[in-house]
C-alpha positions in Angstrom: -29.1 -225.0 -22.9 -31.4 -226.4 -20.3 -31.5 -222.6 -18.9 -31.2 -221.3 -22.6 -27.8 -220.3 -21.6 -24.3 -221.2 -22.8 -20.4 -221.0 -21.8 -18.8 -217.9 -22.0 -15.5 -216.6 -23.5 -14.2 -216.2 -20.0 -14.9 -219.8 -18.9 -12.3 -221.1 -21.9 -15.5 -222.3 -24.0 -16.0 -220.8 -26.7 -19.8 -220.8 -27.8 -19.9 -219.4 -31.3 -20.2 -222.9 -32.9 -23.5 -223.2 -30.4 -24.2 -219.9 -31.3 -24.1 -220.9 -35.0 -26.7 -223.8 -34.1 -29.2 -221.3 -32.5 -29.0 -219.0 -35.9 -29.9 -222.0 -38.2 -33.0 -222.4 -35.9 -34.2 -219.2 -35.6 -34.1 -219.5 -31.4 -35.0 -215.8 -31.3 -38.6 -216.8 -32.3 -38.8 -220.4 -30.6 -40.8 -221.0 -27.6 -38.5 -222.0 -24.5 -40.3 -224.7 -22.6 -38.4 -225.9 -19.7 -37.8 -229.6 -17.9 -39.5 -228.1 -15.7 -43.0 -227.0 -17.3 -45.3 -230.4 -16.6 -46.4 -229.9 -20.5 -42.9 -229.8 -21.5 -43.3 -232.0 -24.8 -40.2 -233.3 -24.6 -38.9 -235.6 -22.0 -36.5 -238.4 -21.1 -37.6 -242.0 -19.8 -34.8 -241.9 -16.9 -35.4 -239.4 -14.0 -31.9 -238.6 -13.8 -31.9 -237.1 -17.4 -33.6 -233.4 -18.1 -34.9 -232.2 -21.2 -35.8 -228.8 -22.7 -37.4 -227.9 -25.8 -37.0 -225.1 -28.0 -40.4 -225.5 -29.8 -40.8 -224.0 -33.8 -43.7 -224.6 -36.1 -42.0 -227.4 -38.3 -39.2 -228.1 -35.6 -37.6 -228.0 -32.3 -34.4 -228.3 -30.4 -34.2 -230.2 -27.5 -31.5 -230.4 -25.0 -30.8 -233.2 -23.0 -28.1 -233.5 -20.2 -27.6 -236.3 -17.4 -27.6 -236.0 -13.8 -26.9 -239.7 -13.9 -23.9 -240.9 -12.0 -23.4 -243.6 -14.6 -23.6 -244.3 -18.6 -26.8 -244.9 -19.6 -29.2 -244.8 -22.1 -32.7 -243.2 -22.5 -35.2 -242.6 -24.6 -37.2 -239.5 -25.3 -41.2 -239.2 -25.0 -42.3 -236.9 -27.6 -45.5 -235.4 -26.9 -46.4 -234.8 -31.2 -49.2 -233.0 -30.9 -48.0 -230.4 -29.0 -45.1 -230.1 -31.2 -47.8 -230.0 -34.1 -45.4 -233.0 -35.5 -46.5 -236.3 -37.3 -43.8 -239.2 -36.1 -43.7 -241.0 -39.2 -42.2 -237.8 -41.1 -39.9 -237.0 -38.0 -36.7 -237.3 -37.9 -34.2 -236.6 -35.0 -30.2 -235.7 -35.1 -27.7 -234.2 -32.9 -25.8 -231.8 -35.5 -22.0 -231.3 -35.1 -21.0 -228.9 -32.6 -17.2 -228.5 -32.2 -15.6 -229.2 -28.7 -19.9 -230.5 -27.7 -20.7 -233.5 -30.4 -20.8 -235.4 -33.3 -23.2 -235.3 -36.1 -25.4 -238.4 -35.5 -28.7 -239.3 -37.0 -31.3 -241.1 -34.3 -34.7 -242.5 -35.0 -37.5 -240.5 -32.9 -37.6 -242.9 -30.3 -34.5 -244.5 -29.8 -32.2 -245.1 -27.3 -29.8 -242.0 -27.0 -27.0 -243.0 -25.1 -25.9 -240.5 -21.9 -22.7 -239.6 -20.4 -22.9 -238.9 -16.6 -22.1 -234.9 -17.0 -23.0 -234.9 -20.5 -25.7 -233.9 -23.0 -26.9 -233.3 -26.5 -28.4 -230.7 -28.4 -30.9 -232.9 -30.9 -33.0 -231.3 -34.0 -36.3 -232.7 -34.2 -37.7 -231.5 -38.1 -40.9 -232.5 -39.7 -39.7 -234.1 -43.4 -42.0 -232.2 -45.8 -42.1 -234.2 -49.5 
């Protein structure tokens, strides 16, 4: 998800249940912007830890995979007003993707604990009340 790509069916992944996280976002009509784009609004305190965010009006998906060579854990610098976001109504979960992660709730600026190898796909959303 870095590279807004996925396994394939021929790698013995099977990416529907990613696939599945995409549709409830609406990827089609997010706005990629890469580790790799300086004004990338989302991005990890650690430089061996990447970050990619799939930017919406009233949320975002970020992925987030580690280059480390050991467990560690990080924490992401949210750039809000790019995301057009207000922290205090933020909140920040990982949903559950079969065979990738558990469903686990985070603050917005926690520490997210990293798996040499690994990653996460977080929902950042905007409460509205």
């Amino acid at each position: 998800m870095l590279y807004g790509m996925t396994a394939r069916y021929y790698q013995g992944a099977d990416p529907k249940h990613i696939w599945k996280v995409w549709d409830d976002l609406g990827i089609h009509d997010a706005e990629m912007i890469g580790y790799w784009v300086p004004s990338c609004p989302g991005k990890a305190d650690h430089e061996g830890i990447l970050a990619t965010v799939y930017r919406k009006k009233d949320r975002s998906l970020i992925s987030i995979a580690s280059w480390a060579k050991e467990s560690i854990a990080c924490r992401l610098r949210i750039d809000w007003a790019a995301l057009g976001m207000n922290p205090r109504n933020a909140s920040l979960s990982a949903p559950e993707i079969p065979d990738f992660q558990k469903e686990t709730r985070f603050a917005p600026s926690p520490e997210i604990p990293m798996e040499p190898g690994r990653g996460w796909l977080l929902l950042l959303e905007e409460k509205t009340t």
